[in-house]
C-alpha positions as CSV (number, residue, x, y, z in Angstrom):
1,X,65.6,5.4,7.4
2,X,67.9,2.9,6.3
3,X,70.9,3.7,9.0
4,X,67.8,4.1,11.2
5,X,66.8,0.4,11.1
6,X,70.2,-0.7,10.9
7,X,70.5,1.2,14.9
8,X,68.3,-1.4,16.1
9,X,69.0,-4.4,14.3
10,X,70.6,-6.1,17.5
11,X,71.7,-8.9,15.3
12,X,73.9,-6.1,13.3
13,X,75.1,-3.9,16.2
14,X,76.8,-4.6,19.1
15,X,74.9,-2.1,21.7
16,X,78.1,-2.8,24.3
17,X,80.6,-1.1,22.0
18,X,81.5,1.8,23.5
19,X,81.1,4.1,20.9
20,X,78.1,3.0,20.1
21,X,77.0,3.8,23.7
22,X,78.9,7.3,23.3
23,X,76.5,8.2,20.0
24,X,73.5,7.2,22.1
25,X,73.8,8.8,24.8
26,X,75.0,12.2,22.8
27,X,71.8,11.7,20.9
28,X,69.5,11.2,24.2
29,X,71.4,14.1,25.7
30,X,70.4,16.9,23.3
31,X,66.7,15.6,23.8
32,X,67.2,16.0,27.4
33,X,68.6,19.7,27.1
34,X,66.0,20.6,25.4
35,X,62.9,19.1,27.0
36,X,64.2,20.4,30.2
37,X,64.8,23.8,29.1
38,X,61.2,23.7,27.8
39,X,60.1,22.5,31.4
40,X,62.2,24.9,32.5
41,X,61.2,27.8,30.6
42,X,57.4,27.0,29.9
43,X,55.7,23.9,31.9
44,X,57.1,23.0,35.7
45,X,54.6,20.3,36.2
46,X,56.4,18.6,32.4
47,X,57.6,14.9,33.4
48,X,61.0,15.0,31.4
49,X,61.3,11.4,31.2
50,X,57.8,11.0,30.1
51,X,58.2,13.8,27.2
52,X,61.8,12.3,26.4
53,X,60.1,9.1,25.7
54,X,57.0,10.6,23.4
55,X,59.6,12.3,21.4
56,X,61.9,10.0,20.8
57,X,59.1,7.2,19.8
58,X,57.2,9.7,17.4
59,X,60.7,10.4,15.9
60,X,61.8,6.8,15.8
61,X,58.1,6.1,14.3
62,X,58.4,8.6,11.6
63,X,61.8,7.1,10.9
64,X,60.7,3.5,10.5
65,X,57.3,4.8,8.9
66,X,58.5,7.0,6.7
67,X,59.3,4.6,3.6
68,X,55.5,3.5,4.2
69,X,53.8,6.8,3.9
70,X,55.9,7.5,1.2
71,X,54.7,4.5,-0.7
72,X,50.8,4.8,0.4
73,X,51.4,9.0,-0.9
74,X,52.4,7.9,-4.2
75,X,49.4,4.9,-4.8
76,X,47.2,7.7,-4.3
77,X,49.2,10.2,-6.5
78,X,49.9,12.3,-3.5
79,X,53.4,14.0,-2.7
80,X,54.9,13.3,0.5
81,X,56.9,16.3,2.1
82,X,60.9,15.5,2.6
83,X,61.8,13.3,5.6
84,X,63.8,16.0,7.2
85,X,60.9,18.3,6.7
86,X,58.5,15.7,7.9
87,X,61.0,15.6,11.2
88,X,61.2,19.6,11.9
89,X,57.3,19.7,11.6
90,X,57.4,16.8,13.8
91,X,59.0,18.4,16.3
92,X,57.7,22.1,16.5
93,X,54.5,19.7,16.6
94,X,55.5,18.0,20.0
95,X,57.2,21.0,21.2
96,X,53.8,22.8,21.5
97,X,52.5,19.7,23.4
98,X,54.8,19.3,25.8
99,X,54.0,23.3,26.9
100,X,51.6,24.2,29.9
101,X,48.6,22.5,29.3
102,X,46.1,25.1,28.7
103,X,43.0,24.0,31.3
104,X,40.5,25.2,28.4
105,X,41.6,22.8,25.8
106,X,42.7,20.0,28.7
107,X,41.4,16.9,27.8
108,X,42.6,15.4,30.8
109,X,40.3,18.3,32.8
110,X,38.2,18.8,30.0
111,X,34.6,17.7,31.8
112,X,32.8,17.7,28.3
C-alpha cells in the first residue's frame, strides 16, 4: 500500500519520466491482455476499456483501502485476510463479472 500511494503522489513522482511511463504502461498492458482474452474467449459484447477501468479502480481501491479495513477488522477483533489474498479474490471476483451476462440474473434486463 505504501509504494502504492507513493504511485500517485504527483508531488513525489514525476509521471513524464520515461520509465516511469514504461512501468505503467507494462502494468496497464497485462490488464489489457487479459480482459480482451476474456472478451475474447467468453463475452463479445465486453467494453474492454470499460472493464479495464472497473478493474483497475477496485484494485487501486483495495490498495488505498486496505490499511483501513485492516484497522476497522481489528477494533472489532476480526482477522483481515492477507492483502495479496484480498487481491486474487479480488480478481477471480471481477473476472466472473466481466463474463456474458447471464439474462436471468441481468439486472440491467432484469424487469423485477
Amino acid at each position: 500500500p505504501g509504494h502504492c500511494a507513493v504511485v500517485f503522489r504527483h508531488d513525489l513522482v514525476d509521471a513524464t519520466d520515461p520509465a516511469y511511463q514504461e512501468w505503467g504502461d507494462r502494468a496497464h498492458g497485462q490488464l489489457s491482455a487479459a480482459v480482451t482474452a476474456i472478451r475474447d474467449e467468453c463475452n463479445p459484447d465486453l467494453d474492454v476499456e470499460l472493464a479495464i477501468a472497473a478493474c483497475w479502480s477496485a484494485m487501486q481501491g483495495l490498495v488505498d483501502l486496505y490499511p483501513n479495513m485492516h484497522a476497522v477488522a481489528g477494533s472489532h477483533d476480526q482477522e483481515l485476510a492477507d492483502l495479496g489474498d484480498m487481491a486474487e479474490s479480488f480478481a477471480r471476483l471481477l473476472a466472473r463479472g466481466l463474463l456474458a451476462p447471464d439474462a436471468e440474473t441481468d439486472p440491467e434486463t432484469d424487469d423485477d
